[in-house]
C-alpha positions as CSV (number, residue, x, y, z in Angstrom):
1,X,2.1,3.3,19.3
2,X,0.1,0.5,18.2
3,X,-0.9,-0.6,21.1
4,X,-2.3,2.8,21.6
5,X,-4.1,2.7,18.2
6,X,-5.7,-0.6,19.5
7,X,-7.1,1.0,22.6
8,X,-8.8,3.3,20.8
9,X,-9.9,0.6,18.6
10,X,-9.0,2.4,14.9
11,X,-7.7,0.1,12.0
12,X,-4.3,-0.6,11.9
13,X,-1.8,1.0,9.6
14,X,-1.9,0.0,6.0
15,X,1.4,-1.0,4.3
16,X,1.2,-1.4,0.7
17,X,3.3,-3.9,-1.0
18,X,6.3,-3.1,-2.4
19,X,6.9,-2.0,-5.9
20,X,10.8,-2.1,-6.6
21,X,11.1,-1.2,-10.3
22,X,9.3,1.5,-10.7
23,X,10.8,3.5,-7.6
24,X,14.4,2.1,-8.9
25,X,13.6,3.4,-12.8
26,X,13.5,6.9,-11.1
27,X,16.1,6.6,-8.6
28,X,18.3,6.1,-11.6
29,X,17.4,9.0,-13.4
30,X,14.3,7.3,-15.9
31,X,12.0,10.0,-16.9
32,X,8.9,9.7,-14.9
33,X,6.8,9.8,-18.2
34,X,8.2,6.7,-19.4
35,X,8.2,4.9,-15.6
36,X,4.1,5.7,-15.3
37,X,4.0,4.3,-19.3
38,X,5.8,1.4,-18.1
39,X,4.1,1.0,-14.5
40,X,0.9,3.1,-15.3
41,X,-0.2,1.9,-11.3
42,X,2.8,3.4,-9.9
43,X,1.7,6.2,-7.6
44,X,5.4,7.6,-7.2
45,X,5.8,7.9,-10.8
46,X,2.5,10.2,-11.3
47,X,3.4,12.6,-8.1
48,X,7.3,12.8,-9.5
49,X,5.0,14.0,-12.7
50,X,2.8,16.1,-10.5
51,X,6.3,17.3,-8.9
52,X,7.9,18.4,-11.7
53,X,5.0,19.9,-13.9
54,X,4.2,22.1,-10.5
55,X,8.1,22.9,-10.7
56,X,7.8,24.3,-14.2
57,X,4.7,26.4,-13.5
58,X,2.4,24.0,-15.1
59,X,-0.4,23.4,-12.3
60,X,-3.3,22.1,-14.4
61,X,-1.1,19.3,-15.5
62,X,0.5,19.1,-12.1
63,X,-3.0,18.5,-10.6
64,X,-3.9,15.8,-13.5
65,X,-0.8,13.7,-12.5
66,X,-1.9,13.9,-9.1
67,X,-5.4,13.0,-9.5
68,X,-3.8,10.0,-11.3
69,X,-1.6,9.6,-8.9
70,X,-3.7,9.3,-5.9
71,X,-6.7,7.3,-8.1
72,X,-3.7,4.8,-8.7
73,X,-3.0,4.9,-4.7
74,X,-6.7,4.7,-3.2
75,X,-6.8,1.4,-5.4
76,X,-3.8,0.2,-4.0
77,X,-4.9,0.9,-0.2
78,X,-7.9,-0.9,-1.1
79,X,-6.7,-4.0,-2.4
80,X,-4.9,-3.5,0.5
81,X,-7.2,-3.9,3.5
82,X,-7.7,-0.2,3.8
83,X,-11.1,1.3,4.5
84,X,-11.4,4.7,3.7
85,X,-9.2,5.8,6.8
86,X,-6.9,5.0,9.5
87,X,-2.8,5.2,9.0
88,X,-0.8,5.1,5.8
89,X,2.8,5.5,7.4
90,X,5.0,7.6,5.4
91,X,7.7,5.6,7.3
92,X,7.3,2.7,4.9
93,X,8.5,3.3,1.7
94,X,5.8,1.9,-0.4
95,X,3.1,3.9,0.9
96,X,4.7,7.1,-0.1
97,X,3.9,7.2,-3.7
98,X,0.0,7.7,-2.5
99,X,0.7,10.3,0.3
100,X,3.3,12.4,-2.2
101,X,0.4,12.4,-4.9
102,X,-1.9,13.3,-1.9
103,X,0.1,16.1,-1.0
104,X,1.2,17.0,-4.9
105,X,-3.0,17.4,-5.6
106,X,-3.4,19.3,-2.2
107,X,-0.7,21.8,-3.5
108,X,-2.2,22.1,-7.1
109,X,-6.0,22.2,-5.9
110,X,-4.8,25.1,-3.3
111,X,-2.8,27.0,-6.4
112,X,-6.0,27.3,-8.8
113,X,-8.0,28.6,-5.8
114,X,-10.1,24.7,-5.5
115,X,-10.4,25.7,-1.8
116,X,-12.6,22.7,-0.5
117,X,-10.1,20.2,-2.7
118,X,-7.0,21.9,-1.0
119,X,-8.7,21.6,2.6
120,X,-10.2,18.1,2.2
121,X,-6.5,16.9,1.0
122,X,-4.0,18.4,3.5
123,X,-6.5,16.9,6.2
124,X,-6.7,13.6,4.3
125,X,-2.6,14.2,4.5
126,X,-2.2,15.0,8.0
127,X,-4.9,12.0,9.2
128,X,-3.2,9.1,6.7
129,X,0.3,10.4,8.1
130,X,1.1,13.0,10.0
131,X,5.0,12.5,9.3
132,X,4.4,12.9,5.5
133,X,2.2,15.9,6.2
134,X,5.4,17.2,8.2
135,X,7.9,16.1,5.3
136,X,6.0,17.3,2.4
137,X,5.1,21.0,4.0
């Protein structure tokens, strides 16, 4: 596969670094509010947020955690090499934080009827990782 993406000369996949704690503070049943007041740059804490406002039938305040959520994440790919596109492979751990926030504001913008948002966000989804695009629905 990369080998393939080298032909074709696009960037290589982005792996953000890991981030243990906060993704361990929810595995163990920490309320997502007090992991992102705690890590405020975690990505996976704001889209659990997104997850769960959505969940309830709050979508406004779904779609605010997942703008936060994928702010927090686009500064992460770019401290992290990225350039604005090219892979974020849901099939390493870290990076799916950003893609469920991605795919947590693509469902909210798509609920209030933000059409182009919804459209420019599953796209985003399906280019940075066509597995998490799969995953997430």
């Amino acid at each position: 596969m990369s080998i393939h993406e080298n032909l074709l000369g696009g960037p290589p996949p982005t792996h953000l670094p890991d981030d243990p704690e906060p993704r361990e503070l929810l595995a163990n049943g920490t309320a997502p509010a007090d992991v992102a007041a705690k890590y405020p740059t975690s990505s996976l804490a704001w889209a659990q947020l997104a997850d769960e406002a959505f969940e309830r039938g709050s979508v406004v305040e779904s779609y605010a955690y997942a703008r936060t959520g994928y702010h927090r994440g686009l500064d992460a790919l770019r401290r992290n090499g990225w350039k604005g596109h090219g892979p974020v492979p849901w099939e390493h751990e870290p990076n799916r934080g950003f893609l469920r926030a991605l795919h947590a504001l693509a469902r909210a913008a798509g609920s209030i009827g933000e059409q182009e948002e919804y459209e420019r966000c599953s796209q985003f989804l399906k280019d940075s990782s066509p597995t998490a695009a799969q995953t997430l629905g």
